[in-house]
N, C-alpha and C positions, 0 to 999 in steps of 0.2 A: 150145510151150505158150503163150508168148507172145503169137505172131499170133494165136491163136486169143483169149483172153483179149481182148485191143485187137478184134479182127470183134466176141464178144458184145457191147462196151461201147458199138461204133459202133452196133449192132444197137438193141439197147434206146435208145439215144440220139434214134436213127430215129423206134422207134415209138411217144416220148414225141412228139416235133414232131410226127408226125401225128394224133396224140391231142389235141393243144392247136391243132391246127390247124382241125381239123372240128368244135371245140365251137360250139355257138351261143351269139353275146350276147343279152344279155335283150333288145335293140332288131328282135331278128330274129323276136320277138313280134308286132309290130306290123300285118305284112303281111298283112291282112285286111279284111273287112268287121265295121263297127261300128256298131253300132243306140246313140242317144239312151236314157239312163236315166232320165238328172235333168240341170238346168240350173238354175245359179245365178247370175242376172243382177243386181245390186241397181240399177244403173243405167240399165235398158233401159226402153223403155216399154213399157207393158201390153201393146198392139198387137204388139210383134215377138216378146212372151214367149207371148202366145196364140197363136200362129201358130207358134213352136215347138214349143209343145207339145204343138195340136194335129196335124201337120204329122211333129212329129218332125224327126231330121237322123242320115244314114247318109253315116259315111265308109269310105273304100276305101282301103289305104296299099297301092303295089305298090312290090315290089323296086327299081324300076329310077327310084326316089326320087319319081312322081309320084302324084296321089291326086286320088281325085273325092267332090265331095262333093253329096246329092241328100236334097231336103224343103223346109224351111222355109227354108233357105241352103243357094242352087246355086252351083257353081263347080268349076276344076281350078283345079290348078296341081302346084307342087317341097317337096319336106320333105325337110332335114334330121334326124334324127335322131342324138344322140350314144349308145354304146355300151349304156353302160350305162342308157339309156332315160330318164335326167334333165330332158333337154330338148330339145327341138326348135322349129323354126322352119318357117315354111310362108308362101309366097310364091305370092300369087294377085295377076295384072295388075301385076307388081311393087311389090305392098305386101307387105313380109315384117311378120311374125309371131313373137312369140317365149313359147314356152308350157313352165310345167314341167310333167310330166309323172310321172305314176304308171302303173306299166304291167305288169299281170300277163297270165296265158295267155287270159284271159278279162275282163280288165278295164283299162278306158284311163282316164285320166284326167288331164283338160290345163285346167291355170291358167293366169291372165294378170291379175294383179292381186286385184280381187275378184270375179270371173267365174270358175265354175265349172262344165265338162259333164262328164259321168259318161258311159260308153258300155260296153256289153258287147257280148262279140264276137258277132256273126251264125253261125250253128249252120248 
C-alpha cells in the first residue's frame, strides 16, 4: 500500500511540473505582427511625426528574438524581452534600446521616456 501511495504522489508530482511547464508567459504574447495606433512624440519634429503617421509603423517580433520593422521606420535587428512583458530592449546596427512595455493579447505598448507608440496586433 505504501508503493502505491509514493507512485500516486510521484504521479501527481509529474503532472504538476508539466502543467507549469507548458504555461505561457505573458512575453509569449508578443510574437506577431503589430500595426501603429497612436504615437506620442513631444520632442520630434513635425516632419518625422507626419511621416508617421502618415506612413504608419508595423512591427514583427519572431520567437527566435529578432524583428522587423516597415513604414515610416525601417529596420531589423534583436529584442530582448523579459517574462513578464515589463521591459524590453531592441538592438538595431548595435544601438540598443530600452523600452517599458505594456502588453496584452491584443495590445503593445512601448515607452522610453516621454515617447509613446501604442500598437495593436495585426488580425
Amino acid at each position: 500500500m505504501k508503493k502505491i501511495t509514493q507512485i500516486g504522489f510521484v504521479a501527481l508530482a509529474s503532472l504538476m511540473l508539466l502543467a507549469t511547464a507548458c504555461k505561457e508567459s505573458p512575453s509569449d504574447q508578443l510574437y506577431k505582427t503589430w500595426d501603429l495606433e497612436s504615437v506620442e512624440m513631444p520632442d520630434a519634429d513635425s516632419v518625422t511625426l507626419a511621416a508617421i503617421n502618415e506612413q504608419g509603423i508595423e512591427f514583427t517580433f519572431s520567437k527566435n528574438g529578432e524583428f522587423k520593422m516597415v513604414g515610416a521606420l525601417t529596420g531589423e535587428g534583436t529584442f530582448e524581452i523579459n517574462k513578464e512583458a515589463t521591459s524590453m530592449s531592441t538592438t538595431i546596427e548595435g544601438n540598443t534600446d530600452m523600452y517599458d512595455v505594456a502588453l496584452t493579447e491584443n495590445t503593445l505598448q512601448m515607452s522610453k521616456g516621454g515617447d509613446k507608440m501604442t500598437f495593436t496586433s495585426k488580425k
